[in-house]
ROSE-4610 file (N, C-alpha, C; in Angstrom, 1 decimal, always signed):
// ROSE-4610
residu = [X/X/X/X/X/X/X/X/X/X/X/X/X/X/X/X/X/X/X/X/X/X/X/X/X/X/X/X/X/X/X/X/X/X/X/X/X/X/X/X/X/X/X/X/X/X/X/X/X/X/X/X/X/X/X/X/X/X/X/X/X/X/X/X/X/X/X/X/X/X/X/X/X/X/X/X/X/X/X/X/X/X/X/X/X/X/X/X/X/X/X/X/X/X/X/X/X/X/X/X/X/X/X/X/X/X/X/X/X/X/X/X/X/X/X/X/X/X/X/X/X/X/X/X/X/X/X/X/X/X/X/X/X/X/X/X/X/X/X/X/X/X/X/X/X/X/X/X/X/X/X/X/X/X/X/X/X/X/X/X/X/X/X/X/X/X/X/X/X/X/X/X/X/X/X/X/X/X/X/X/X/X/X/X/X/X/X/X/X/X/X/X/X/X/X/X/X/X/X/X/X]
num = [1/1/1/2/2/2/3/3/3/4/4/4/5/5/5/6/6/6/7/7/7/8/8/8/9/9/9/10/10/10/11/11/11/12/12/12/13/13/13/14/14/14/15/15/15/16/16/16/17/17/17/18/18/18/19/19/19/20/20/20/21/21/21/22/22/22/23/23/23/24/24/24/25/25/25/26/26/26/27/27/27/28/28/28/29/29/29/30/30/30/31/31/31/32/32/32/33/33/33/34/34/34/35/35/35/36/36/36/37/37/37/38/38/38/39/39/39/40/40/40/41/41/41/42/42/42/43/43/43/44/44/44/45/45/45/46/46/46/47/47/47/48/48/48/49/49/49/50/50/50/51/51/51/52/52/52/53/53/53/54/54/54/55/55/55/56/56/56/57/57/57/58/58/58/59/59/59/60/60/60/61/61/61/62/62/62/63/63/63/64/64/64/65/65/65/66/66/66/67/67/67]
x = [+0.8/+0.0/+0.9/+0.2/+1.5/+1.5/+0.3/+0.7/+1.9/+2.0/+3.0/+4.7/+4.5/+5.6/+6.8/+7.8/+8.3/+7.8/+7.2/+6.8/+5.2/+4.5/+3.1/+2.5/+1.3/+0.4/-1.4/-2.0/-3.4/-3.8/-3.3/-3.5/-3.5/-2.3/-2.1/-2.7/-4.0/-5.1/-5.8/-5.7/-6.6/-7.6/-8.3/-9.1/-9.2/-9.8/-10.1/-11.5/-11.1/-12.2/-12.2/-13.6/-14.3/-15.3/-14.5/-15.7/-16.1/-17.1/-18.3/-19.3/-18.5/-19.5/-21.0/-21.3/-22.8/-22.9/-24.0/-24.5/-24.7/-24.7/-25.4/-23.8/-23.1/-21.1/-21.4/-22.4/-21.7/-21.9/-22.2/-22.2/-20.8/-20.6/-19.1/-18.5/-18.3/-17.0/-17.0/-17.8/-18.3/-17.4/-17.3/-16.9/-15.2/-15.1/-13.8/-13.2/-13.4/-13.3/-12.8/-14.2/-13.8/-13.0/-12.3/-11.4/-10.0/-10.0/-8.6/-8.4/-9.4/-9.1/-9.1/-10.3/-10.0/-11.1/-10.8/-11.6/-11.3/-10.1/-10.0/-10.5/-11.1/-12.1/-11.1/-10.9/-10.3/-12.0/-11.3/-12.6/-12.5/-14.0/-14.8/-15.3/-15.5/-16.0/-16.2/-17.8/-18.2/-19.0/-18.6/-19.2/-20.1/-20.9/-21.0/-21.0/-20.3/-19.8/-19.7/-19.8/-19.5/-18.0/-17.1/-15.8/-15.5/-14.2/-14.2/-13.8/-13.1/-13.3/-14.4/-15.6/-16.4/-16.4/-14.8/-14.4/-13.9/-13.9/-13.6/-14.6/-15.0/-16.2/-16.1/-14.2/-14.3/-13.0/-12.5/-11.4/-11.4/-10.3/-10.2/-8.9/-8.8/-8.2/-8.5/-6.3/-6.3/-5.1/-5.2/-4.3/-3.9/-2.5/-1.9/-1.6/-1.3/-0.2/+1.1/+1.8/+2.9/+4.1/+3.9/+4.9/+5.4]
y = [-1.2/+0.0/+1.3/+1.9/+3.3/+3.9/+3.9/+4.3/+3.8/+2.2/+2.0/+2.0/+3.3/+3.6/+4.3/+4.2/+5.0/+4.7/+3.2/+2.3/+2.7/+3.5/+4.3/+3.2/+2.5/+1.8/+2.7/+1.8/+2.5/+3.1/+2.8/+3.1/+4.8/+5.5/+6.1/+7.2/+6.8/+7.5/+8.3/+10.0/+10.8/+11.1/+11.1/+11.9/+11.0/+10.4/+10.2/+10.6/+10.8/+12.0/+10.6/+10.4/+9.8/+10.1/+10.7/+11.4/+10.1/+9.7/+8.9/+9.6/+8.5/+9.4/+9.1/+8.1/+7.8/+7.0/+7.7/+6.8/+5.5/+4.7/+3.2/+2.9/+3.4/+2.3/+2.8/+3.4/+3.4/+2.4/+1.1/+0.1/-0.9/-0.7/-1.5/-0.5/+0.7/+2.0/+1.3/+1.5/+0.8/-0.7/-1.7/-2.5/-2.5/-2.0/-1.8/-1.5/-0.3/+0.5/-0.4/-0.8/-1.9/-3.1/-3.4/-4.6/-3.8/-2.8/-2.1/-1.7/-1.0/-0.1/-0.6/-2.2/-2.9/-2.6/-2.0/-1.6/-0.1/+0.5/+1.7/+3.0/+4.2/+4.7/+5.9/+6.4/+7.8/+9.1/+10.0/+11.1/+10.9/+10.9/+10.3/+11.2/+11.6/+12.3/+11.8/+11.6/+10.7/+12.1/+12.1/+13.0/+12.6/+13.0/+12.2/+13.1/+13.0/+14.8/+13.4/+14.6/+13.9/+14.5/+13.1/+13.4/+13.4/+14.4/+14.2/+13.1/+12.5/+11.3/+10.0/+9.7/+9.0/+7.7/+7.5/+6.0/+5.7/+6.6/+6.7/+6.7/+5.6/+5.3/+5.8/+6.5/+7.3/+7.4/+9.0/+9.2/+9.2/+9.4/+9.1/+10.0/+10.6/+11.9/+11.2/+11.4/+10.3/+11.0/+11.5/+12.0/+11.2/+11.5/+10.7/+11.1/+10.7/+11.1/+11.6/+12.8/+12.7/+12.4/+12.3/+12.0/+10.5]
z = [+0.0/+0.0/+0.0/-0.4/-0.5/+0.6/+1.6/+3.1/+3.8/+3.4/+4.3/+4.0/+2.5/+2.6/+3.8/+4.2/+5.6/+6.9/+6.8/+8.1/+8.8/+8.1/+7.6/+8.0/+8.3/+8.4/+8.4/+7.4/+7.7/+8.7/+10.2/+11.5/+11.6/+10.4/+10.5/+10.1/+9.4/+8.6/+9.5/+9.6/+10.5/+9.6/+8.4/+7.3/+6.4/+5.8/+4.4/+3.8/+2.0/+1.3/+0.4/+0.2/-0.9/-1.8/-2.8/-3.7/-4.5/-4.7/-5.4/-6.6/-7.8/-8.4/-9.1/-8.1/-8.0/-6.6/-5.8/-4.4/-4.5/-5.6/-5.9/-5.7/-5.4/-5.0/-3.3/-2.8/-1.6/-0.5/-1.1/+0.0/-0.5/-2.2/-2.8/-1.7/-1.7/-1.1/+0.0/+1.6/+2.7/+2.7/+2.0/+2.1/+1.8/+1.2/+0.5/+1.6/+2.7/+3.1/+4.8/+5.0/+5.7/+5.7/+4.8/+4.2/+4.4/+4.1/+4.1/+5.4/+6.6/+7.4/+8.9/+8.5/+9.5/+10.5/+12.0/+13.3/+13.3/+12.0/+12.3/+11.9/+12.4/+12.0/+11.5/+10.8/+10.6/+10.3/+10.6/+9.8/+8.5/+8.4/+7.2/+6.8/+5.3/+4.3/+2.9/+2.6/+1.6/+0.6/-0.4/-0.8/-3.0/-3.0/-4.5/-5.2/-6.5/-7.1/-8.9/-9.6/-11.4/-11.5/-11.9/-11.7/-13.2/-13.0/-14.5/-15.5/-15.2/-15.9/-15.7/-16.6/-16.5/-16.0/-16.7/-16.2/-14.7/-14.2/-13.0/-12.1/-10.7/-9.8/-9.0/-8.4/-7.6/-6.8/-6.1/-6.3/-4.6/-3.9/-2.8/-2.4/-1.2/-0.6/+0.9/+1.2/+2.5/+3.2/+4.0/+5.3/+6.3/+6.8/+7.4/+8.5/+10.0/+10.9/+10.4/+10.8/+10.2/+11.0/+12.4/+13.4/+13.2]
């Protein structure tokens, strides 16, 4: 995962942004979400917006601890 570049672990996730670009992925997103992140909750922001690329289901914006 690219978080755990520099010994990073998901754990380390304070924020994640999931723009969706249709409500009908947001129980696929939900699961995904849960598969990766585990029991760990960061601040959550789900948002459903027309992205610009059509082929795209949806983009994702993820903050880390930096210490």
């Amino acid at each position: 995962m690219p978080w755990s570049r520099g010994g990073k672990t998901a754990r380390d996730l304070v924020k994640v942004t999931v723009y969706l670009s249709d409500r009908r992925y947001r129980d696929e997103n939900a699961a995904v979400r849960a598969e990766m992140l585990g029991d760990h909750a960061p601040a959550l922001t789900v948002v459903i917006v027309g992205i610009w690329d059509e082929a795209w289901l949806l983009e994702i914006e993820a903050g880390r601890h930096a210490v």
